[in-house]
C-alpha positions in Angstrom: 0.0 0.0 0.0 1.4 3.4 -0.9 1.3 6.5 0.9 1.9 10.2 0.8 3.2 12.1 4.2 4.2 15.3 4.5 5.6 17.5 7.5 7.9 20.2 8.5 10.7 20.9 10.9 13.2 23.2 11.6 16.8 22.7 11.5 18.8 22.7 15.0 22.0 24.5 13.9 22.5 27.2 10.7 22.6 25.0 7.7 25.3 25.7 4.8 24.6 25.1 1.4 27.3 22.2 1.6 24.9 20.3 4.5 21.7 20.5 2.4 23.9 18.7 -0.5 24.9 16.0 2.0 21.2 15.8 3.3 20.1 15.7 -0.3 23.0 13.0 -1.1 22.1 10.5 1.4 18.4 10.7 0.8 19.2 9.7 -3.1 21.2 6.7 -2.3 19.1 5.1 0.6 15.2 6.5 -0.9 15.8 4.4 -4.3 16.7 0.7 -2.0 13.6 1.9 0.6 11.0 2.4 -2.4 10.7 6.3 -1.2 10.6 9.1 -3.6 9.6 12.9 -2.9 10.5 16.2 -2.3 12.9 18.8 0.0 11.5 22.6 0.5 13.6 24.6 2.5 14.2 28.4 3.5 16.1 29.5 6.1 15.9 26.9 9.0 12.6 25.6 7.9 12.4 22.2 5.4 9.3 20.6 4.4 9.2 17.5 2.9 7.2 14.7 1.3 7.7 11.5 1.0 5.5 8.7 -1.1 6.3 4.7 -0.4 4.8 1.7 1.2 3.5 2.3 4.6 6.0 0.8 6.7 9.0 2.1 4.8 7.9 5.9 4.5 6.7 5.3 8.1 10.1 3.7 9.8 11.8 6.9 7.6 9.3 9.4 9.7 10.0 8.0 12.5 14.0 8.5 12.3 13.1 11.6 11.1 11.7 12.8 14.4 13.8 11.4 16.7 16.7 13.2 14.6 19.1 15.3 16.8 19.3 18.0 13.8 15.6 18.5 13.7 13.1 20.3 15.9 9.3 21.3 15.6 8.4 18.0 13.7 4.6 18.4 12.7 3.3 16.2 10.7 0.8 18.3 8.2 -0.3 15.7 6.0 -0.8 11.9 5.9 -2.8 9.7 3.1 -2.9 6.5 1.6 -2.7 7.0 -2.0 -3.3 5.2 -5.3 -0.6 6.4 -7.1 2.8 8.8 -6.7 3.0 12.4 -7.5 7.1 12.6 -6.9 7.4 9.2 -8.9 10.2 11.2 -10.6 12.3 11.9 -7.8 14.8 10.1 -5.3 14.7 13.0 -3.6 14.0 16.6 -5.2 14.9 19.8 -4.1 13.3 23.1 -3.9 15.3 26.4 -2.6 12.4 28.6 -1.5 14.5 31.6 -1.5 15.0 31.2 -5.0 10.9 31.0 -6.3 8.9 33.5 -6.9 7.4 35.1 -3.5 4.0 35.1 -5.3 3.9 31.8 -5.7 3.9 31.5 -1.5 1.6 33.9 -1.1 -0.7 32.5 -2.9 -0.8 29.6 -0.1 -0.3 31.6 2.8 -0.5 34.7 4.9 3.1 35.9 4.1 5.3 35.2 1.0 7.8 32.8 3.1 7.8 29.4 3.5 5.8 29.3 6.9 4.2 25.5 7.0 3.5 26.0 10.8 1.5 28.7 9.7 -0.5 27.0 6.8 -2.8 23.7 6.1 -1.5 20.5 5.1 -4.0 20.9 2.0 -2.0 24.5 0.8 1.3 22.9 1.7 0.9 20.2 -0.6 -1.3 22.3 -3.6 2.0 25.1 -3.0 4.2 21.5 -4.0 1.9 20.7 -6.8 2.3 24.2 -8.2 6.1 23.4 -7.6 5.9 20.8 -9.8 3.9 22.8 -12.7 6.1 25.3 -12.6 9.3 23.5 -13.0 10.8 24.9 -9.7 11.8 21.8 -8.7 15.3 20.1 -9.3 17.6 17.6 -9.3 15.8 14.5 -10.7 16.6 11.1 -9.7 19.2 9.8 -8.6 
């Protein structure tokens, strides 16, 4: 059974450019063996991610996730079972909100920032489908 989870956090420590490659890294070489595929936001301190798998793996991977030093303020905004994958594309892609257009986040929230704390699961995940139409995302595959 395949599902669809997303959730936000905030990073511990200041994260370098350098970090988010090695986060991104590992993600694309374990995500193919687990069956996982989705998607990294992030802005500042803030990521949110989704993930799509079979239950158990993309729930074991939640699990690490919150019990990950690194991480704080894990909320889980969205959780479904699903018939099919919208990130089928993607080990593990990567979007830099800094680097989208601030209208596209205000059109799914009160400020243009990334703020998932702030908004519903539902806008978090129709602000990733827009993502996705409007080719913001990158680094396919593996």
């Amino acid at each position: 059974m395949l599902v669809r989870l997303l959730y936000a956090s905030r990073a511990v420590e200041a994260l370098s450019p350098e970090t988010i490659d090695a986060i991104l890294a590992s993600s694309r070489r374990r995500n193919p063996g687990l069956g996982v595929t989705g998607l990294l936001c992030h802005s500042g301190d803030t990521f949110m991610q989704v993930l799509e798998g079979g239950r158990g793996a993309v729930n074991e991977l939640y699990t690490r996730i919150c019990q990950d030093l690194r991480h704080r303020d894990v909320i889980l905004l969205h959780y479904e079972e699903i018939a099919e994958r919208r990130f089928a594309g993607w080990t593990m892609g990567q979007v830099n909100l800094q680097r989208v257009n601030p209208s596209i986040l205000l059109k799914y929230s009160e400020k243009p920032v990334l703020d998932p704390y702030a908004a519903s699961g539902q806008a978090s995940m129709a602000l990733l489908q827009e993502l996705i139409a409007t080719a913001s995302i990158v680094t396919r595959g593996a």
